[in-house]
C-alpha positions as CSV (number, residue, x, y, z in Angstrom):
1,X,56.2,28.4,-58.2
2,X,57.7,25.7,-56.4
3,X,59.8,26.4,-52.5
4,X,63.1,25.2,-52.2
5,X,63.0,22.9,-48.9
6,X,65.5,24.4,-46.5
7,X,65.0,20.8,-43.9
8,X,67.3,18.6,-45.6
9,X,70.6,18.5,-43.2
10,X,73.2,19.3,-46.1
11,X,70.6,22.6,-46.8
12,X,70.4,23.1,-43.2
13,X,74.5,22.8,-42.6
14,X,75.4,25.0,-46.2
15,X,72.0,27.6,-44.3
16,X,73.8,27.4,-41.0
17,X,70.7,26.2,-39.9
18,X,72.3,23.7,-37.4
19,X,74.2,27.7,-35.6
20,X,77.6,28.6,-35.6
21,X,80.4,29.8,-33.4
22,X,83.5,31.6,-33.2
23,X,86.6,30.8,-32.0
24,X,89.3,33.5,-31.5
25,X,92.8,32.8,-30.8
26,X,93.7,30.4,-27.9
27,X,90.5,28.9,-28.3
28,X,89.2,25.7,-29.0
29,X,86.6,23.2,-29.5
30,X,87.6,20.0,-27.9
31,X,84.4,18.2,-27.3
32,X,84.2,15.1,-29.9
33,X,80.6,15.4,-30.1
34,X,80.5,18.9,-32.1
35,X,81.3,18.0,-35.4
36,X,82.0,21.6,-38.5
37,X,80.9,21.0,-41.7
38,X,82.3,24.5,-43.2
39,X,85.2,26.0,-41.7
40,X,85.9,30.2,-42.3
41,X,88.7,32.2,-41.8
42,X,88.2,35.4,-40.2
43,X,91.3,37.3,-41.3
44,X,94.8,35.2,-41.6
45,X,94.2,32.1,-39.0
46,X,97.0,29.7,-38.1
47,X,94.8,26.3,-36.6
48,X,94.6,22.8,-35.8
49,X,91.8,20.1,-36.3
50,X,90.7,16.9,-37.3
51,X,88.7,15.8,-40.2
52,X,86.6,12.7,-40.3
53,X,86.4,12.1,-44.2
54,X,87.5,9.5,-46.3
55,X,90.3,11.3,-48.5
56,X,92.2,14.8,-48.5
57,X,93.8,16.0,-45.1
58,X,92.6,14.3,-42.3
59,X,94.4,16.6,-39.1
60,X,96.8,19.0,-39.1
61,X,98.6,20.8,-36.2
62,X,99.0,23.9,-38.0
63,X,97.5,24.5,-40.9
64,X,97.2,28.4,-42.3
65,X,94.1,29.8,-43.7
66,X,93.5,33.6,-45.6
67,X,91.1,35.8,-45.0
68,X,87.7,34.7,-46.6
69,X,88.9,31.0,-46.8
70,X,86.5,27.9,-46.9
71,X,86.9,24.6,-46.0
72,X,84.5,21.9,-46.1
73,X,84.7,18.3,-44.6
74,X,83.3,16.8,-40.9
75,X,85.7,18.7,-38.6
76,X,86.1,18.4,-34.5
77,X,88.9,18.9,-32.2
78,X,89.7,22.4,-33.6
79,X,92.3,24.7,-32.2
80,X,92.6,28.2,-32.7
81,X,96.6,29.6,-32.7
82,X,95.9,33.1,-34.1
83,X,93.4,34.8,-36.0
84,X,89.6,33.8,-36.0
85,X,87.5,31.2,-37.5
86,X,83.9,30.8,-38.1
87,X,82.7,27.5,-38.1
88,X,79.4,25.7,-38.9
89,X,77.7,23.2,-36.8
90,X,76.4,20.1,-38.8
91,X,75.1,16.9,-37.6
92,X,76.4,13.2,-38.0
């Protein structure tokens, strides 16, 4: 039986092998060097961030996320408004 290899970084960011944090509301992350992969609602969150990808949304000042919604993308300068997020630390 063959392992599935958990060391790749895009198995190590979708493991959270790379940690996590939370951010409640009136938090933030600010530093430009921690960059999200996966972003989680916690409950109904109200946020802002940047996204460093190609296509799709690329910041918002307030964008609105559900309960048990994902985002995925390369994510810094986030802002918490209300609610909580869980976010996923990936590298570059």
């Amino acid at each position: 039986m063959s392992r599935i290899g958990f060391n790749t970084p895009s198995a190590l960011t979708a493991m959270g092998g790379y940690g996590f944090q939370e951010l409640i509301a009136s938090s933030a992350v600010t530093s430009l060097t921690d960059r999200f992969a996966i972003i989680q609602a916690k409950g109904d969150t109200n946020f802002s961030f940047v996204n460093d990808v190609p296509n799709g949304i690329l910041t918002d000042a307030s964008f609105t996320m559900i309960d048990g919604d994902v985002l995925y993308g390369f994510f810094h300068s986030i802002n918490v408004a209300s609610g909580k997020l869980r976010v996923y630390f990936t590298q570059e």
